[in-house]
MIGU-11603 format. One record per residue: z negated, x, y negated of N, C-alpha, C in turn; residue in three letters. Coordinates in steps of 0.02 Angstrom, whole numbers, plus 50000, padded with zeros to 5 digits. Example, Ala and Ser with C-alpha at 12.3 -4.5 7.8 and 13.67 -1.06 7.14 Angstrom:
// MIGU-11603
496105066050284496105061550225496105066050165ala
496465064250112496435068450053496065064549998ser
END
This chain:
// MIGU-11603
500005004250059500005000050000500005004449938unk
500465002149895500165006549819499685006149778unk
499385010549772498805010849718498935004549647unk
499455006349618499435000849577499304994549595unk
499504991949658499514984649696498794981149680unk
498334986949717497554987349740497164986649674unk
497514992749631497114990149560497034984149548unk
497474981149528497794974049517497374967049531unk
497114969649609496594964449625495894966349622unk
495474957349636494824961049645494704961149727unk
494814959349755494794958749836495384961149875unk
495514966049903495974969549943496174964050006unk
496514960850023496684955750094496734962450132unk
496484958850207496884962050247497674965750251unk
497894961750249498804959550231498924967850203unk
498504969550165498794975250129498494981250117unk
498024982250211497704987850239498014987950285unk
498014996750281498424998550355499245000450340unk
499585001650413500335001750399500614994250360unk
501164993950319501474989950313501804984350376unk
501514975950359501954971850399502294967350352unk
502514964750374503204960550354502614953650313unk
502694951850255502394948150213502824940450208unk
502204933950210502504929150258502854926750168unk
503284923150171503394922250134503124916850069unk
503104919450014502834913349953501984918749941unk
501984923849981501124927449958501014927049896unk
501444929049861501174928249792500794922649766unk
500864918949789500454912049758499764913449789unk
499644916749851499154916249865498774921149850unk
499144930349827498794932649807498754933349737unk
498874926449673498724929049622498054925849619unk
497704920949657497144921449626496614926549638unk
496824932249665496324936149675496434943649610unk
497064940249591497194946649511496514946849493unk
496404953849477495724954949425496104953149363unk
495714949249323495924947849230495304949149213unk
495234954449148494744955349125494214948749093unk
493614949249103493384943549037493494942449001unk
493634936348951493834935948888494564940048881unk
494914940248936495634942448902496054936048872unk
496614938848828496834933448799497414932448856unk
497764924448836498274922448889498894927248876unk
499044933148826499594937948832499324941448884unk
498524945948885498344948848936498534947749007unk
498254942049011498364936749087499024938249090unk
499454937949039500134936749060500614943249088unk
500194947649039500504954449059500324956549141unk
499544953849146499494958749211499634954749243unk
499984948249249500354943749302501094949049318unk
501204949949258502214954449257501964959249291unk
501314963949274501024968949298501054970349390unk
500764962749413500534960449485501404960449509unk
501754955749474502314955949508502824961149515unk
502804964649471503284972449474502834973749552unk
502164976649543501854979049599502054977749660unk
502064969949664502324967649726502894969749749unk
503244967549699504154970449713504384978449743unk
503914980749702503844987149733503574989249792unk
503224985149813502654987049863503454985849940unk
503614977649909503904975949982504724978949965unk
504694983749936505354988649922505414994249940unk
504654997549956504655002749979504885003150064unk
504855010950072505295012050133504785010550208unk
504315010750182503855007850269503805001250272unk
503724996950195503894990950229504554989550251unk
505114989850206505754989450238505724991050310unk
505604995350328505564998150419505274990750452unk
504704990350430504374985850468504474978650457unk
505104977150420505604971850425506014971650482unk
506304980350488506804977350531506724979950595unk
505964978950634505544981250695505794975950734unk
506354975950806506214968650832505744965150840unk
506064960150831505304953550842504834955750792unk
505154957650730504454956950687504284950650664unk
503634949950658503154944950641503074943950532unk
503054938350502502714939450465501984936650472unk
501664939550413500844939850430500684935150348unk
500004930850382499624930750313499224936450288unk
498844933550259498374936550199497854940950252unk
497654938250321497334940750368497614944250419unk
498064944750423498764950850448498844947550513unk
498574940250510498964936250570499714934850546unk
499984935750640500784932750637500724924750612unk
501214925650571501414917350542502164913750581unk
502684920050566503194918350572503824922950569unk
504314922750621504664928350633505364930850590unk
505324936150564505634938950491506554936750520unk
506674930450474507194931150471508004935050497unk
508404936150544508844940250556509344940950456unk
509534937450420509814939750378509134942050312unk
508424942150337508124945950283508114951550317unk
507984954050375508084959650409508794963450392unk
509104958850394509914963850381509834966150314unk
509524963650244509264964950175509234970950184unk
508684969450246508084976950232508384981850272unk
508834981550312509194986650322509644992150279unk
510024985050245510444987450174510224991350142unk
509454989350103509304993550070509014999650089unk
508845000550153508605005950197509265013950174unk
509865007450187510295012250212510745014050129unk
510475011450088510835010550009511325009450004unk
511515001750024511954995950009512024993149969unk
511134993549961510964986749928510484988849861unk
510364987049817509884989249762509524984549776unk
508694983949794508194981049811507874976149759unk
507914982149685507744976249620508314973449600unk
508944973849602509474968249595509234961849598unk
509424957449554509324950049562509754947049600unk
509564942449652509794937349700510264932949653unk
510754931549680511234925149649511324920149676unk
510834916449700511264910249772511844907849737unk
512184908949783512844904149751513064898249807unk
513294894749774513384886149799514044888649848unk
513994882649902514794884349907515174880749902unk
515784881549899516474876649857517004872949895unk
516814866349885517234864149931518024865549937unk
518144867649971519124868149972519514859749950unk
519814860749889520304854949877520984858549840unk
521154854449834521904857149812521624858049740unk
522184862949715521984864049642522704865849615unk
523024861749575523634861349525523424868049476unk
523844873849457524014877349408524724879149385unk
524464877949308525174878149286525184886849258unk
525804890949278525844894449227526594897049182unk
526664901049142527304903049116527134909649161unk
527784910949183528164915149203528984917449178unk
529054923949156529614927349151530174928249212unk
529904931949251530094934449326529744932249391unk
530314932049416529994930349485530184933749537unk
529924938849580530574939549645530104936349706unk
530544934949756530604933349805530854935849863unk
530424937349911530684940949979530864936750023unk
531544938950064531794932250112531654934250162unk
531404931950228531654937850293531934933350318unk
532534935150354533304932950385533344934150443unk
533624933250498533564933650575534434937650568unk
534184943550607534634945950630535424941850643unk
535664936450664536094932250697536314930250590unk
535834929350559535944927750486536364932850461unk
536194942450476536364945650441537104949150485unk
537304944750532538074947050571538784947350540unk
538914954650536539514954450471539304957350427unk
538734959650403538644961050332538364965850323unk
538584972650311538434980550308537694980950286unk
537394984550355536454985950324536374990050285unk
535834990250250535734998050221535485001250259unk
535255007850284534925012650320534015009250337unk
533995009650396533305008150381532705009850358unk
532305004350350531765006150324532005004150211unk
532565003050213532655001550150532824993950127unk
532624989850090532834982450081533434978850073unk
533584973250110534484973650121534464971950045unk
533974967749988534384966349945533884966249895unk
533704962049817533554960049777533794953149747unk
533234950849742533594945649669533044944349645unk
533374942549581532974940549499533204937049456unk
532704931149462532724924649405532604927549381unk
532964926049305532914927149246532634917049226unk
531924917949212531834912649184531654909649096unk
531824915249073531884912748995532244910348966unk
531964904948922532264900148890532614907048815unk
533414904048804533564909648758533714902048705unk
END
């Protein structure tokens, strides 16, 4: 665990003695009420060492032993008491591989993106030129001198401007 993490709180969980395990997901909620906030701090204070708590975290489950112990088969995640909860995902494991292997940038922000249904979609555009490749069946091109191969029997080009 990192020292900064530990500062952070007043009660150390289990969860975050010992080697690194795989952290069940949503902890944060459960470990901010144990943030130390000074007495009488003001709500910027509170607020800072909340950003404070959460960098920590990010860091904590970014580092390279937890990553490992993401992608342990059959890893387990654990609560707050380093009981198994529930078994780590195969595509958060593949994450933690990525970034193992530097694929992936770990503090990068996530994008879920929706997905899109396929429909037809009309576009209009202007165009100058156009070419077009034909391919022709042999029996098409009988009679009519090849070029050497490997070279194109022909070209053509619309000229589509309006003069």
């Amino acid at each position: 665990m990192t020292a900064s993490l530990a500062s952070l709180l007043r009660q150390v969980p289990a969860l975050l003695t010992g080697d690194p395990v795989p952290m069940v997901i949503g902890i944060a909620e459960k470990l901010r009420p144990l943030l130390m906030v000074p007495e009488g701090a003001s709500r910027l204070e509170e607020e800072l060492r909340r950003q404070e708590f959460n960098r920590a975290l990010t860091v904590y489950a970014a580092s390279p032993a937890y990553l490992k112990a993401m992608i342990v088969p059959g890893a387990m995640r654990c609560d707050l008491d380093r009981n198994p909860f529930e078994p780590v995902r195969p595509e958060h494991a593949a994450r933690a591989q990525a970034i193992l292997d530097g694929l992936v940038d770990p503090f990068a922000k996530r994008i879920k993106v929706k997905p899109i249904k396929p429909e037809n979609i009309t576009v209009s555009v202007k165009v100058k030129t156009v070419k077009v490749a034909v391919m022709l069946s042999v029996e098409a091109l009988a009679g009519i001198p090849l070029p050497p191969e490997g070279q194109p029997v022909g070209e053509v080009t619309l000229n589509l401007e309006n003069d």
